[in-house]
SEVOVEX-399866 format. One line per 2 residues: number of its first residue (from 1); for each residue z, y negated, x of N, C-alpha, C. Coordinates in steps of 0.1 Angstrom, whole numbers. Example, Ala and Ser with C-alpha at 12.3 -4.5 7.8 and 13.67 -1.06 7.14 Angstrom:
<nodes>
1	78:57:132:78:45:123:78:33:132; 71:22:128:71:11:137:79:0:129
</nodes>
This chain:
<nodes>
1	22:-39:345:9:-36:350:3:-48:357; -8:-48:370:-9:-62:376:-21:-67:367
3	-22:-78:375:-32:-86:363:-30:-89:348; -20:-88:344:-21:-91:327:-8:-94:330
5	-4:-106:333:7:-112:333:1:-126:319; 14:-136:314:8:-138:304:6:-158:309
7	7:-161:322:4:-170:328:-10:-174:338; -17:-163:328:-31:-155:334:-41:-165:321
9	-48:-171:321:-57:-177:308:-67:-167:307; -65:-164:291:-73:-152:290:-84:-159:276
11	-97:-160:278:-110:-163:273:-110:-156:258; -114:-156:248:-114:-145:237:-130:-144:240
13	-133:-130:233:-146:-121:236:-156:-132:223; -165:-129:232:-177:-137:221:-178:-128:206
15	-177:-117:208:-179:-113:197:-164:-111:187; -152:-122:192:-140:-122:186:-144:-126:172
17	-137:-117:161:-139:-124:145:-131:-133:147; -117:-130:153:-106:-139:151:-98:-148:163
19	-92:-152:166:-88:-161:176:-75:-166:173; -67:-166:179:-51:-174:176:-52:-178:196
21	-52:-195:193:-44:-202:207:-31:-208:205; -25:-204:216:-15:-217:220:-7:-214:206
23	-4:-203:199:5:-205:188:22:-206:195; 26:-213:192:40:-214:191:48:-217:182
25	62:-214:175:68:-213:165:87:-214:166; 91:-222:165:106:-224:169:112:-222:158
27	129:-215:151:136:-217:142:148:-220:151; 152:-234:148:161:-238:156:161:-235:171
29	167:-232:181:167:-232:189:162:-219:194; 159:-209:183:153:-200:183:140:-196:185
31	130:-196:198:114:-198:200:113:-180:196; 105:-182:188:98:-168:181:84:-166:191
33	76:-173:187:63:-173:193:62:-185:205; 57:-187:218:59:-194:226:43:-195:233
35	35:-202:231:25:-209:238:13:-193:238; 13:-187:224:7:-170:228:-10:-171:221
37	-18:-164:228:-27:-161:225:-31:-149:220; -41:-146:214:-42:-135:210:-60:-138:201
39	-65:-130:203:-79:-122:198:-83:-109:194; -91:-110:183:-94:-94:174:-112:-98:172
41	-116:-83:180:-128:-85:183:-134:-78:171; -149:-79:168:-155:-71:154:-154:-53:156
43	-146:-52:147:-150:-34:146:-144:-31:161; -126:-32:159:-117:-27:164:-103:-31:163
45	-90:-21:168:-83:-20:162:-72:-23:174; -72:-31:170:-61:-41:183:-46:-46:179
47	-40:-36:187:-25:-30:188:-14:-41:195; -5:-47:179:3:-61:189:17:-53:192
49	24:-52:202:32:-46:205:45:-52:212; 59:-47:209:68:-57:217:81:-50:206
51	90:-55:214:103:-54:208:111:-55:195; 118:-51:190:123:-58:176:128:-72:185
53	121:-82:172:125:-100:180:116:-104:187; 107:-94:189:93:-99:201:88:-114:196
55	86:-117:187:74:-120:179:63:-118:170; 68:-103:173:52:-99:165:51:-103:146
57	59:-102:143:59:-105:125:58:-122:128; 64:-131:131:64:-143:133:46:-144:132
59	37:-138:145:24:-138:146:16:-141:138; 19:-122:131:14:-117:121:15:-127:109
61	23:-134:107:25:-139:99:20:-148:96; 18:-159:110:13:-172:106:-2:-168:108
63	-9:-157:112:-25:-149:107:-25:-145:94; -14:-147:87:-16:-142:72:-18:-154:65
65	-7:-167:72:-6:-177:64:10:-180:57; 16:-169:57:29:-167:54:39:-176:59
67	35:-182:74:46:-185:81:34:-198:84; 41:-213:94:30:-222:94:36:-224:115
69	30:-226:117:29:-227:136:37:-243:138; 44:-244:145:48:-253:150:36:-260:156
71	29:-255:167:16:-256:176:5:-247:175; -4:-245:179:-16:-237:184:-26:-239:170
73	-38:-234:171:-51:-231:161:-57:-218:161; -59:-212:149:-64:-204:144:-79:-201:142
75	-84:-195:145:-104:-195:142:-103:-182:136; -119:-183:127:-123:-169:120:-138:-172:125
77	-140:-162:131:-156:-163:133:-163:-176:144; -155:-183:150:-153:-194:157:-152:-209:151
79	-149:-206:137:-144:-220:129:-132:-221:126; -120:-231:134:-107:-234:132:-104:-233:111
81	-93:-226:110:-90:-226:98:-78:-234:98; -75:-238:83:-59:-245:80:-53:-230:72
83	-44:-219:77:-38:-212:67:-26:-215:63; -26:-228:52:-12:-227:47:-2:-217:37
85	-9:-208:36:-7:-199:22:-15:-188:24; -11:-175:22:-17:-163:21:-31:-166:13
87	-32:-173:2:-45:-174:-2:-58:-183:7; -53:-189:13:-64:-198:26:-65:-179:34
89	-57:-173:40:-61:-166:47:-70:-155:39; -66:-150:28:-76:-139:16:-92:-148:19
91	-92:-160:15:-100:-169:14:-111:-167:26; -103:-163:41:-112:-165:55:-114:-151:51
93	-111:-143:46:-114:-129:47:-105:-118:55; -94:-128:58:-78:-117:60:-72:-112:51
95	-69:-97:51:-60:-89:44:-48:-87:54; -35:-81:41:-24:-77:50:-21:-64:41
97	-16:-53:48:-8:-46:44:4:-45:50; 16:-47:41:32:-47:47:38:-31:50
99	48:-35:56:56:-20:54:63:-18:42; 64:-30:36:71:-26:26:61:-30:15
101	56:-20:6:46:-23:-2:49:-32:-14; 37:-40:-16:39:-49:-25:32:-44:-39
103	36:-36:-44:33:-31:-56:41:-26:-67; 37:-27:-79:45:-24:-92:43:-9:-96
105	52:-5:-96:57:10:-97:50:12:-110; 56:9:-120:50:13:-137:35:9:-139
107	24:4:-128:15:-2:-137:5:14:-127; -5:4:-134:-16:22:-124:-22:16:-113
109	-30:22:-107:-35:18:-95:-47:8:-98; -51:10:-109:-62:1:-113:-55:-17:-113
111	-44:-11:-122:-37:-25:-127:-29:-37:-115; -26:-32:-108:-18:-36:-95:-31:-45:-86
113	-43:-35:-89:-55:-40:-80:-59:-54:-88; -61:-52:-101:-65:-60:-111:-51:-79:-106
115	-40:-72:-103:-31:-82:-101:-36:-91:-89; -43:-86:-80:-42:-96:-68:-60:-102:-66
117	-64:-98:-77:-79:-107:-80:-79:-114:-89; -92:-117:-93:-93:-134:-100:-96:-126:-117
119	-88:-134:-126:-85:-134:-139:-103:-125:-147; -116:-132:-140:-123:-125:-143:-129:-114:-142
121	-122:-107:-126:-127:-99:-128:-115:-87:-134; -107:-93:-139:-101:-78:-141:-97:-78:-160
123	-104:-85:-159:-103:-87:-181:-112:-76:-182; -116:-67:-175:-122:-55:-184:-115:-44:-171
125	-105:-42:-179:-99:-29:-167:-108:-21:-163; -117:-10:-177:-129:-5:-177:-135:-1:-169
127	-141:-19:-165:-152:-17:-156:-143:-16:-141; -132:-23:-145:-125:-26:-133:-124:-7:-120
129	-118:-2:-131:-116:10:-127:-128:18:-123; -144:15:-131:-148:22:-124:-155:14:-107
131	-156:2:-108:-162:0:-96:-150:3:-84; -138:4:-87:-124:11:-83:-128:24:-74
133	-133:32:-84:-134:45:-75:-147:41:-69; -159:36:-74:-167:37:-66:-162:35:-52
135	-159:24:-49:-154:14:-40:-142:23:-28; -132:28:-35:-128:33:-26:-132:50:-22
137	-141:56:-32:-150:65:-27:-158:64:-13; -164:52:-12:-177:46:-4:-164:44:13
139	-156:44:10:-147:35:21:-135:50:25; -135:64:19:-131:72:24:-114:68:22
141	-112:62:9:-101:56:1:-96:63:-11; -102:75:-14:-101:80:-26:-86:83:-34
143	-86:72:-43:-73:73:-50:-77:72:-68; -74:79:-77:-75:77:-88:-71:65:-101
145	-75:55:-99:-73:42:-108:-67:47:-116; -66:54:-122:-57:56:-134:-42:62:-130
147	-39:65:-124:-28:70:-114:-15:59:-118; -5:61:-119:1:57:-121:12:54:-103
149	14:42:-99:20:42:-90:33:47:-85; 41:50:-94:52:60:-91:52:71:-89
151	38:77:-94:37:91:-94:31:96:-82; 27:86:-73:20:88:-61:29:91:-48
153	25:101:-42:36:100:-27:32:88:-19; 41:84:-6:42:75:-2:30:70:8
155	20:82:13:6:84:20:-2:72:11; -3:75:1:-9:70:-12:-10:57:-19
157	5:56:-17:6:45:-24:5:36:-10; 4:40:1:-3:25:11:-17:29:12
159	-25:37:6:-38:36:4:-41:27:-7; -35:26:-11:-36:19:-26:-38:5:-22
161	-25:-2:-10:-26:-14:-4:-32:-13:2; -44:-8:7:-57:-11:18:-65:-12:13
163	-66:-6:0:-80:-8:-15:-77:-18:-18; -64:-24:-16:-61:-39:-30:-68:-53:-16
165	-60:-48:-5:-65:-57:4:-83:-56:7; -88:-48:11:-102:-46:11:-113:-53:-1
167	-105:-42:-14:-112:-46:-25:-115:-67:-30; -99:-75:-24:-104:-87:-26:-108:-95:-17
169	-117:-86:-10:-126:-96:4:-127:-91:19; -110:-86:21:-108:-82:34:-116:-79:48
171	-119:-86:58:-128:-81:65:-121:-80:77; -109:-81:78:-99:-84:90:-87:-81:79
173	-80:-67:88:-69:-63:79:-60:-61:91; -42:-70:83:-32:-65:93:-25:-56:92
175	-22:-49:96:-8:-33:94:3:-38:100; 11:-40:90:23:-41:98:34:-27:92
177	33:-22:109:42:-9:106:37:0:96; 30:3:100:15:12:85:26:28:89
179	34:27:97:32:45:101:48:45:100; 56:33:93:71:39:95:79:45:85
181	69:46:69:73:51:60:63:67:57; 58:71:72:46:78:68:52:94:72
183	55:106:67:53:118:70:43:121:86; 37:132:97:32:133:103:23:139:95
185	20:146:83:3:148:79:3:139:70; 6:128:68:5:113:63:-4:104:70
187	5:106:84:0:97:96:-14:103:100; -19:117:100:-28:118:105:-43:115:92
189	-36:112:83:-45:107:72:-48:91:70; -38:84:77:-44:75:81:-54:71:91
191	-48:76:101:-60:77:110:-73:79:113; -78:88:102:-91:91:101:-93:78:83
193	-82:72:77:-87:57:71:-89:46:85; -83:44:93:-85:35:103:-96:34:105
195	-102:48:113:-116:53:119:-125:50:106; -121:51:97:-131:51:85:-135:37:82
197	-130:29:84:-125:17:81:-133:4:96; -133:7:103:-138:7:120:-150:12:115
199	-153:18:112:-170:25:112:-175:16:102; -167:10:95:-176:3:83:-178:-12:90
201	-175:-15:100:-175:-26:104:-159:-38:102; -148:-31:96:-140:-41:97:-130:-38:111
203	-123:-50:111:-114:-50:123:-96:-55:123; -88:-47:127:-78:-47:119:-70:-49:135
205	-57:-52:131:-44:-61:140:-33:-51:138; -26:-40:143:-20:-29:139:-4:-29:146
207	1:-29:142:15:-28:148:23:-18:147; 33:-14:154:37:2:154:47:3:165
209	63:2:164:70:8:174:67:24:177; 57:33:175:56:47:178:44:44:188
211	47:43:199:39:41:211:24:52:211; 27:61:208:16:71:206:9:70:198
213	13:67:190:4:64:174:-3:53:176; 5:40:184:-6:30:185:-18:31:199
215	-13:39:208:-24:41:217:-33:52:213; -28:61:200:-41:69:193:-52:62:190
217	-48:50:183:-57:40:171:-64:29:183; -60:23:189:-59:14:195:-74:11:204
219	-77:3:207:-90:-1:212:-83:-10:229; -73:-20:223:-67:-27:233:-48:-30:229
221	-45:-36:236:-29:-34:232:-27:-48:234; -19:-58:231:-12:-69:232:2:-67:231
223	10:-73:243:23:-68:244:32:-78:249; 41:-85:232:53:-96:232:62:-93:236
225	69:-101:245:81:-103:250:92:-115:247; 103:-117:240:108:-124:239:103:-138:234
227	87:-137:226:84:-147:223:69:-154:232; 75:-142:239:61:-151:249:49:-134:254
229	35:-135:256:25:-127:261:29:-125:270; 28:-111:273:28:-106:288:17:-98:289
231	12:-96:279:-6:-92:289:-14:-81:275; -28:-83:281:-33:-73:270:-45:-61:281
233	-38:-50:276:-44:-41:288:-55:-32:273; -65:-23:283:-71:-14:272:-65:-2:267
235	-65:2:254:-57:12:255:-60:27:264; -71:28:267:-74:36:275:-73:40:286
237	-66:23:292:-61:25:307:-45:28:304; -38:27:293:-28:27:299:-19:38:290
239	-7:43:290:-3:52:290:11:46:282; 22:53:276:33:52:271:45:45:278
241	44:54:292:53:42:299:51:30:306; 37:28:306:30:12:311:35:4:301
243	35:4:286:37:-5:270:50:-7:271; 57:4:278:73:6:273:77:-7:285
245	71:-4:302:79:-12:306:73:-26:302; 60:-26:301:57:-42:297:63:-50:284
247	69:-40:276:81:-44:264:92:-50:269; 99:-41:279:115:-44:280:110:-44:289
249	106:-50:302:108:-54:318:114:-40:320; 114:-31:320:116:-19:331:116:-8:327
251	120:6:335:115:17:326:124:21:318; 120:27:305:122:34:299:122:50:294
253	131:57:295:133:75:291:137:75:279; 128:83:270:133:86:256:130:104:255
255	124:110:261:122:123:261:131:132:267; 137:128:278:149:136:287:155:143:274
257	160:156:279:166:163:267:182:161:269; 189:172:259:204:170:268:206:180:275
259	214:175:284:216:186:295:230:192:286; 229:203:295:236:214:289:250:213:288
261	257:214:275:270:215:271:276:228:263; 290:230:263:300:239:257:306:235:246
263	297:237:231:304:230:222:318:238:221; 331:229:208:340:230:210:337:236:191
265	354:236:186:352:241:173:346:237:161; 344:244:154:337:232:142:344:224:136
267	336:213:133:337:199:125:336:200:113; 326:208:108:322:210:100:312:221:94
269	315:222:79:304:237:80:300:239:64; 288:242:61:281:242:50:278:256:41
271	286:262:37:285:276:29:273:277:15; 264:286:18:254:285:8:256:272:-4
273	246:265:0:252:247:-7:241:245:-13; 238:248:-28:227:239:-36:232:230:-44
275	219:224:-46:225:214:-57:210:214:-67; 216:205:-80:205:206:-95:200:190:-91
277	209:181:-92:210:162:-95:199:158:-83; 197:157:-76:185:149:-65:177:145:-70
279	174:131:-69:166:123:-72:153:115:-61; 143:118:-65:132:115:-57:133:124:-45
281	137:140:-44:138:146:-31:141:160:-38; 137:167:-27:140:181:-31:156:188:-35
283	155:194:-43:174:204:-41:174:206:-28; 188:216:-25:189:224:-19:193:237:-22
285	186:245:-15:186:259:-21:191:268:-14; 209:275:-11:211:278:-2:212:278:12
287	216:263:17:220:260:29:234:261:34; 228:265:49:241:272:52:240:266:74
289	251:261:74:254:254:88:261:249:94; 268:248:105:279:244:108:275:234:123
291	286:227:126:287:213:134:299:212:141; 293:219:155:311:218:164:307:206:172
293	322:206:176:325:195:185:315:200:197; 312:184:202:302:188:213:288:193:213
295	285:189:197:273:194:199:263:184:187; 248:183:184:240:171:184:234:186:173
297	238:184:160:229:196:151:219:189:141; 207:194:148:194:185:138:188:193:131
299	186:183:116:174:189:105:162:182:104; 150:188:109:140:186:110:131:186:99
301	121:181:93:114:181:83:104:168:78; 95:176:70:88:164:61:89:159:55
303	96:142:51:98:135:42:97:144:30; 109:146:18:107:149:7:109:165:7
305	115:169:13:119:182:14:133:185:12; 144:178:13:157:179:7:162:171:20
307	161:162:29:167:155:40:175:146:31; 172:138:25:180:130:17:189:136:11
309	189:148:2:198:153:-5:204:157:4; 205:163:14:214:167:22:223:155:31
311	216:146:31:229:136:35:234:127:29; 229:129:15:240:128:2:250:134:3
313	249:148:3:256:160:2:262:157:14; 263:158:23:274:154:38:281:141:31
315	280:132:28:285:120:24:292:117:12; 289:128:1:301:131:-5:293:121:-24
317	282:122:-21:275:113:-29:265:126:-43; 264:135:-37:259:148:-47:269:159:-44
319	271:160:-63:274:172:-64:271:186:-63; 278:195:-59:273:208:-60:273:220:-69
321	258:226:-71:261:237:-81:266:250:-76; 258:251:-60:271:264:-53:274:257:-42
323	281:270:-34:288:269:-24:299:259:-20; 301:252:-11:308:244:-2:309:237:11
325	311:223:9:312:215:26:326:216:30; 325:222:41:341:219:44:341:209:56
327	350:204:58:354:192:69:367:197:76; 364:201:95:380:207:99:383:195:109
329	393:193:103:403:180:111:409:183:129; 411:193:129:417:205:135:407:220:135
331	417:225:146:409:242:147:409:250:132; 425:244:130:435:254:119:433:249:103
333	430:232:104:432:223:92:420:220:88; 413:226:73:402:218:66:413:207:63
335	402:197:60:402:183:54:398:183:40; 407:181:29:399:183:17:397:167:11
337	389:169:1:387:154:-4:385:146:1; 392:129:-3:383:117:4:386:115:17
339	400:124:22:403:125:36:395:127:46; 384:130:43:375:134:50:370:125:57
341	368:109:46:356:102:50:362:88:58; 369:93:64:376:84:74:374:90:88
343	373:102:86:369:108:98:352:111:101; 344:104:95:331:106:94:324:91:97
345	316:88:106:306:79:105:291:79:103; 289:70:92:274:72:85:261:62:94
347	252:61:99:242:57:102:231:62:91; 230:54:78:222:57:67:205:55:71
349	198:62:65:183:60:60:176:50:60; 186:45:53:179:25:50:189:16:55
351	192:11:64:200:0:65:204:-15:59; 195:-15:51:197:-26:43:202:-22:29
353	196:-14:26:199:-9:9:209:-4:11; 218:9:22:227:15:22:242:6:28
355	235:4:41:241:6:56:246:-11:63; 244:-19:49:248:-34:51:245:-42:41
357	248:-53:38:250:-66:31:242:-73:36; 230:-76:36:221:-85:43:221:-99:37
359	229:-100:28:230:-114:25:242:-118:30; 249:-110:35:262:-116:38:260:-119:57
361	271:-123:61:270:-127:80:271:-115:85; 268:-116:100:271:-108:110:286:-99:110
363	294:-111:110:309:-107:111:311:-102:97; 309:-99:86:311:-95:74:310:-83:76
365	298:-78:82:294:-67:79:298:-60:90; 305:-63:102:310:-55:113:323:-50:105
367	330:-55:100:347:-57:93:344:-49:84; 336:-48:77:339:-40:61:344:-29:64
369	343:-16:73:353:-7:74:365:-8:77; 368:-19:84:382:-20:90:390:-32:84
371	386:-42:75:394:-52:74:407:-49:63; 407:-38:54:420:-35:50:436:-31:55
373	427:-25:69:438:-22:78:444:-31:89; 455:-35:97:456:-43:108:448:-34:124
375	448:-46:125:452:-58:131:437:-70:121; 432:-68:114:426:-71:107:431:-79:97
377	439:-75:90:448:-81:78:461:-79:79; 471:-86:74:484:-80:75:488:-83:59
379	498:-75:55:500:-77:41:492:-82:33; 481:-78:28:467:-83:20:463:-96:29
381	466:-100:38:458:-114:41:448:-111:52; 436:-118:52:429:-114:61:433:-118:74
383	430:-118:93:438:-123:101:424:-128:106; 419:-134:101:407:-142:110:402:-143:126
385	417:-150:130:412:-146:144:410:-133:152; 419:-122:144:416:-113:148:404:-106:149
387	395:-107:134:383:-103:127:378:-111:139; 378:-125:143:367:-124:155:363:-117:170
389	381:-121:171:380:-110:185:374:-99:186; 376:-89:167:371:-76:169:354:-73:169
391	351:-85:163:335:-85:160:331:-88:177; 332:-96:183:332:-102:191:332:-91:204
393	341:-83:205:342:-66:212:329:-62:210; 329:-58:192:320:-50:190:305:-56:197
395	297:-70:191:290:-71:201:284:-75:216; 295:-70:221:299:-67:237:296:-57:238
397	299:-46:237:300:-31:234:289:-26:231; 282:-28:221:270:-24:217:256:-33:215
399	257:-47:226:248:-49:228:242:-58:215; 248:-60:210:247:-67:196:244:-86:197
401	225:-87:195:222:-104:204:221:-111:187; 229:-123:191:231:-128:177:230:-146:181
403	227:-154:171:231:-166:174:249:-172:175; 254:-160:166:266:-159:163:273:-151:153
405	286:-150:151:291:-139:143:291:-144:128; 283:-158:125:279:-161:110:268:-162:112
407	259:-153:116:245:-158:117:238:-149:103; 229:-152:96:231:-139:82:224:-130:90
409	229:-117:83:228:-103:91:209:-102:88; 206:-106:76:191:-106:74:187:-116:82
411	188:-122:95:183:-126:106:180:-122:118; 189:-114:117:187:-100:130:181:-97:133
413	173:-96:144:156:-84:144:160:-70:138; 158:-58:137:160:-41:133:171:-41:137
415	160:-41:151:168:-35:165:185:-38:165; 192:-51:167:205:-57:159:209:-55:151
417	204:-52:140:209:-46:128:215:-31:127; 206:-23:137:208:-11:135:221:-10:149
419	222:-17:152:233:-18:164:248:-21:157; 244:-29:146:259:-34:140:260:-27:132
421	250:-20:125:256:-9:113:257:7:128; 256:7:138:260:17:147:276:16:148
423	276:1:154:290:-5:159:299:-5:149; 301:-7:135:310:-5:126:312:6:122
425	303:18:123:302:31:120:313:40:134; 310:34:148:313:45:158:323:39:168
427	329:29:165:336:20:176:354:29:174; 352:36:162:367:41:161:365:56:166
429	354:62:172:354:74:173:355:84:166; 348:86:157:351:97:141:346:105:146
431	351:118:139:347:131:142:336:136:147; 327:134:131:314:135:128:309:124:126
433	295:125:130:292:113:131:275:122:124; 270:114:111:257:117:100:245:104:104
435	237:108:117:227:100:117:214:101:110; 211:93:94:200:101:91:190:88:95
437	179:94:104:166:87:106:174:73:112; 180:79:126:188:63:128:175:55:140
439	164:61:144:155:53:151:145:48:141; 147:44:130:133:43:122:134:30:124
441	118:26:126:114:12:125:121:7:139; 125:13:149:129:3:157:120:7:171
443	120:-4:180:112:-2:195:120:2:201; 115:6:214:117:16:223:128:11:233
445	129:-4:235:145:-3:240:156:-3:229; 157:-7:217:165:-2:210:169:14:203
447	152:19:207:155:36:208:165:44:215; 162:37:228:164:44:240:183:39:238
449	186:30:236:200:25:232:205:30:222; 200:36:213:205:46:201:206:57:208
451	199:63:215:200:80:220:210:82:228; 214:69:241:225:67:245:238:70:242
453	237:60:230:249:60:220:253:69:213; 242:84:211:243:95:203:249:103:216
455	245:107:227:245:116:237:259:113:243; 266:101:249:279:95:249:284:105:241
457	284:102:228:296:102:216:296:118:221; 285:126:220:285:143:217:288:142:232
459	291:140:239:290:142:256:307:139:256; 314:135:247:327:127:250:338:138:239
461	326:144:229:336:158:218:333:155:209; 322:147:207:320:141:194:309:154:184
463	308:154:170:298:166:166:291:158:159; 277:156:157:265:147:155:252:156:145
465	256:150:130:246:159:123:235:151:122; 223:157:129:208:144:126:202:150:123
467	197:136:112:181:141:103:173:133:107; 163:137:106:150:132:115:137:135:109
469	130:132:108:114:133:106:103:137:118; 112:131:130:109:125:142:109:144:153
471	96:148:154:104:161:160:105:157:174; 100:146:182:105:145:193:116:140:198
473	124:133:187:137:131:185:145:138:184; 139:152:172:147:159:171:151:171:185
475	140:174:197:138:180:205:148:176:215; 147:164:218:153:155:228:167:154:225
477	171:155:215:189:156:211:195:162:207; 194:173:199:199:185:197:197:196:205
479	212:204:204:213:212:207:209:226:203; 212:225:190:207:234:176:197:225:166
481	189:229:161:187:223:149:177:232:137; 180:231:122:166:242:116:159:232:111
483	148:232:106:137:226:94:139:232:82; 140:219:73:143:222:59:131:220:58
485	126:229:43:113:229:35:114:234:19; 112:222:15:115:222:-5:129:228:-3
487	140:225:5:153:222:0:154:235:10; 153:243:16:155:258:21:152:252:36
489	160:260:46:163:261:60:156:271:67; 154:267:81:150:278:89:157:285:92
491	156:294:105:167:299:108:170:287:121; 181:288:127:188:281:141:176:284:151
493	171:269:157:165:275:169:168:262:176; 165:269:192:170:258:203:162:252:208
495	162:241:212:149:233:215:144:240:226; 148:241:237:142:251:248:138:265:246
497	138:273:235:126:283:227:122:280:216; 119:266:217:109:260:203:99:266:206
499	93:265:197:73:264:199:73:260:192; 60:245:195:52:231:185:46:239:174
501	41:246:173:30:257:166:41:261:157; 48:273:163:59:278:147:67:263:139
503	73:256:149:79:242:142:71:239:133; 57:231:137:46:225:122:44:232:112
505	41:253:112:44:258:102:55:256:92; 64:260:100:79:257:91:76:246:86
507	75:232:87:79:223:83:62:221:71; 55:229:73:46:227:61:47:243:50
509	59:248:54:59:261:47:51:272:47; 42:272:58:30:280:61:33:294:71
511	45:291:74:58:298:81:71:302:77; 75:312:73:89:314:72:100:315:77
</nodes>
């Protein structure tokens, strides 16, 4: 967009609470943050935006106090602060909520809160709990102190982190990634906390690879590049694909559907399939579906309806009380047993907990499927040079930006990570290929390089079972797909005779 280039000196608003100049931040030869500015005006919600790797957490961070700046100064209210420690920043009156919540499962909502204030005020739980509700009554926060934190859905329990941040001072709150653990009637329940939150006079720093979501909230947008500003437009002037190109320098398509294909035989197929054992997710209750070659079959749904169980159940991880998965190798040939799972690649839910070793290197974790076999190893020994060559393909191939192939894999932006647990999953061409939620948490050119990589594979004979949360995901790449709801299926419908309207029934059960 013209004018908001980031060689442009941009003034912060008189009425800025907050102020970041000239921040810059190097790890090794690595520039995170590079000479960036940035301002958060009173009573609005200003959207930092940019790539996995942009800089934005690096920012965020050294505004929290977490991280310390190589260069630049910080102001609250137009007085330079020193934040060496998240407590100097609590201190100016910065809160953070993470994506990944920082809370204790076993204790209640009272007690967690009581954890991140001062020793006096929480020696009388009591009282603690009741100025608790008051407090998040008055703020349109309503959560029950006595509540035990595991018992809360996931909406909730980052309500919980906006009361704990709020409740010890907060007058400037950061989101980082508030909407990537969130259901869509989750998400619209934040939004009216945002708005609620903005009316009360605070002002918050919001971050969000879901481009829509942050130009819903958003007052103005700031948008990192490789470390460096490239401009801050209003969010009202600008639109989805203005953010996307000023992300990645050019345009970006993530909506294009697939054009039209001839699937081949099935891959696979699911005969009335429940199960009892699921944990933290719904059964399944009579599902029934099949996955031919050539074709992209998605299950749509709301966090917590049996998506998880079901790609347990594809993966060979829950057992069954009825029916059957079968796996056809061939037209003529099921595949029984572990045979199967050689011909299957997984793109899990969580990539760290499932889908990689994050303490271990780059190259560790490309190899783990393949280093038993040659050209990898020969007679038990590993062949090292080979293992580089092959990593070394792989990120060729898939685009995989690293310092190097010992760099630890927990250095990677997402976006890389989700590339190398792609690239170890699909480099040998498996049958079936189980993406569950493989865009989460990532930006929009590593989106757009996932859908690629999906559309290829099913464009080439490949059969692609996706789960998704995401319905414009799921719209855009499937050929078929139903919505599960408390473990139970729709019937088959095709994206081109969807309707938005019957879809959100289904997926809140208000539809059969």
């Amino acid at each position: 967009m013209p004018g908001h280039q980031s060689d442009i000196p941009s003034e912060p608003a008189k009425s800025a609470v907050l102020h970041a100049e000239g921040i810059t931040k190097a790890y090794g030869s690595l520039l995170a943050c590079s000479d960036v500015d940035f301002d958060l005006r009173a009573g609005e919600v200003h959207a930092l935006l940019g790539e996995n790797g942009a800089g934005k957490s690096t920012l965020m961070k050294i505004l929290y106090g977490l991280v310390r700046p190589d260069r630049g100064t910080v102001s609250v209210h137009g007085q330079p602060i020193r934040l060496r420690s998240p407590r100097d920043a609590k201190a100016a009156g910065i809160g953070m909520v993470s994506q990944h919540f920082e809370l204790v499962d076993n204790l209640t909502v009272c007690e967690n809160v009581a954890l991140g204030i001062g020793w006096w005020r929480s020696s009388r739980l009591s009282r603690l709990a009741s100025e608790l509700a008051d407090f998040s009554s008055r703020h349109s926060l309503e959560v029950s102190p006595h509540a035990r934190v595991r018992d809360l859905p996931i909406g909730l329990q980052q309500r919980v982190e906006i009361v704990k941040a709020l409740f010890g001072g907060a007058e400037i709150l950061i989101m980082d990634e508030p909407t990537a653990v969130l259901s869509p009637v989750e998400w619209t329940g934040l939004q009216q906390v945002i708005r609620s939150l903005v009316n009360d006079g605070k002002s918050i720093v919001f971050t969000d690879h879901k481009l829509h979501e942050a130009l819903a909230v958003a007052d103005r947008c700031t948008v990192l590049r490789r470390g460096r500003k490239i401009g801050t437009v209003d969010a009202s002037d600008a639109d989805e694909k203005t953010i996307a190109r000023m992300m990645v320098g050019r345009d970006v398509s993530l909506l294009s559907r697939n054009t039209p294909n001839t699937p081949g035989d099935a891959v696979l197929e699911l005969r009335s399939v429940s199960t009892a054992s699921a944990l933290h997710d719904a059964n399944l209750d009579d599902v029934s579906f099949s996955v031919h070659r050539g074709e992209v079959f998605g299950v749509a749904g709301v966090e917590g309806n049996g998506q998880s169980t079901l790609a347990d159940v594809l993966t060979g991880l829950v057992v069954l009380t009825e029916g059957e998965v079968l796996h056809y190798a061939s037209p003529e040939t099921s595949v029984p047993g572990d045979e199967k799972r050689s011909a299957t690649g997984l793109i899990p839910a969580d990539r760290h907990a499932i889908g990689s070793a994050v303490d271990r290197s780059l190259r560790d974790n490309l190899m783990y499927r393949d280093f038993a076999a040659a050209p990898l190893s020969k007679r038990g020994w590993l062949q090292f040079g080979a293992i580089d060559q092959h990593c070394m393909r792989l990120c060729e191939r898939f685009d995989i930006r690293a310092p190097g192939m010992h760099a630890a894999f927990s250095d990677l932006s997402g976006g890389n990570q989700q590339k190398a647990v792609i690239a170890r999953e699909m480099h040998n061409s498996p049958e079936l290929l189980v993406a569950v939620h493989p865009t989460r948490g990532l930006d929009v050119g590593a989106i757009e390089f996932v859908y690629e990589v999906i559309r290829t594979f099913r464009d080439a004979g490949g059969a692609v079972a996706l789960i998704s949360e995401e319905l414009d995901e799921i719209l855009a790449l499937s050929d078929r797909f139903v919505v599960l709801f408390k473990g139970r299926p729709s019937e088959v419908i095709r994206p081109d005779e969807a309707d938005f309207t019957d879809i959100g029934l289904k997926m809140t059960g208000a539809s059969a």
